[in-house]
C-alpha positions in Angstrom: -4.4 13.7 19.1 -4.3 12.1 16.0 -1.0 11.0 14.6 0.3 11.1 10.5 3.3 9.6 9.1 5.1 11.5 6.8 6.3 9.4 3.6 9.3 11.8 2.3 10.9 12.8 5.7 10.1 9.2 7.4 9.2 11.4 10.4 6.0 11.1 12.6 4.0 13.8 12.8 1.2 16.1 14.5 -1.5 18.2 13.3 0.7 21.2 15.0 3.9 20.4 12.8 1.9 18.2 10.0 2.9 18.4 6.0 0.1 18.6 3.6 -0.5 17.1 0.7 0.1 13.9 -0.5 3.0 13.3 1.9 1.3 11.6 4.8 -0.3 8.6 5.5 -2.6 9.0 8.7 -4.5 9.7 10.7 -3.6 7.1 13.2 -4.8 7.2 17.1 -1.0 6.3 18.4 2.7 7.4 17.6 3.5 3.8 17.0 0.4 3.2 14.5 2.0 6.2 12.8 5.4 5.3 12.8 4.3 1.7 11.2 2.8 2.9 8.8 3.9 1.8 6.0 4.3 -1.8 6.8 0.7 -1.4 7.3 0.5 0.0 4.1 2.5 -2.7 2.4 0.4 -5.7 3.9 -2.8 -4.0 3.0 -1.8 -3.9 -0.9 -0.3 -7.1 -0.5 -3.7 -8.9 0.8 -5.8 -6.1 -2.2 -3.3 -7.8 -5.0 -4.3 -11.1 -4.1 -7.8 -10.0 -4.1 -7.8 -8.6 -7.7 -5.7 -11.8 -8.6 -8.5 -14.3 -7.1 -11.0 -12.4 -8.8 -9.6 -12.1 -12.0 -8.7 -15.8 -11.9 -12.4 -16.1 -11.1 -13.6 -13.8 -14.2 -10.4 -15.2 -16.8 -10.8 -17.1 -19.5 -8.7 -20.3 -19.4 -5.6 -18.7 -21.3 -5.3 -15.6 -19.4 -4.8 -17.1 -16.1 -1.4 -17.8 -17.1 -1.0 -13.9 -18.1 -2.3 -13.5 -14.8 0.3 -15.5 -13.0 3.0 -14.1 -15.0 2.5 -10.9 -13.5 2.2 -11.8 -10.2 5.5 -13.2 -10.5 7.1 -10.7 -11.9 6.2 -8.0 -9.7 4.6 -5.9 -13.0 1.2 -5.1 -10.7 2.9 -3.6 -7.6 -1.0 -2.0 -6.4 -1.7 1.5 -5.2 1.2 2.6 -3.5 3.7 0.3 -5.5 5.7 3.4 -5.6 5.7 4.2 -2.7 6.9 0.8 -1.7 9.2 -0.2 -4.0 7.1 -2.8 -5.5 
């Protein structure tokens, strides 16, 4: 039975009793997959920001790197679900 985390209630859920929409994360194969969630989520943006910022390093011209850093820093690119997070 697959399992879905519920972002606005904080609650695990099922298919039986499962919100739809946008408010879920899931599925996952366990309640406890489910009910980390989004630390999950938060480690996956973290390692996809420091892909974008190792590429964009890569593509930058020398006096947008510091642009680049400057963000980071500042916590102005929070990724995907930066809302979500608090990021």
């Amino acid at each position: 039975m697959p399992f879905w985390f519920n972002i606005r209630t904080n609650q695990v859920e099922t298919d039986e009793n499962r919100a739809r929409g946008e408010d879920v994360l899931g599925p996952y194969d366990t309640e406890e997959e489910a009910r980390n969630a989004l630390d999950t989520a938060h480690k996956r943006t973290e390692a996809w920001d420091a892909e974008d910022e190792r590429r964009a390093k890569e593509d930058a011209w020398p006096d947008e790197i510091e642009d680049i850093e400057r963000h980071r820093r500042e916590g102005t690119h929070g990724g995907p679900l930066g809302d979500v997070l608090g990021d």
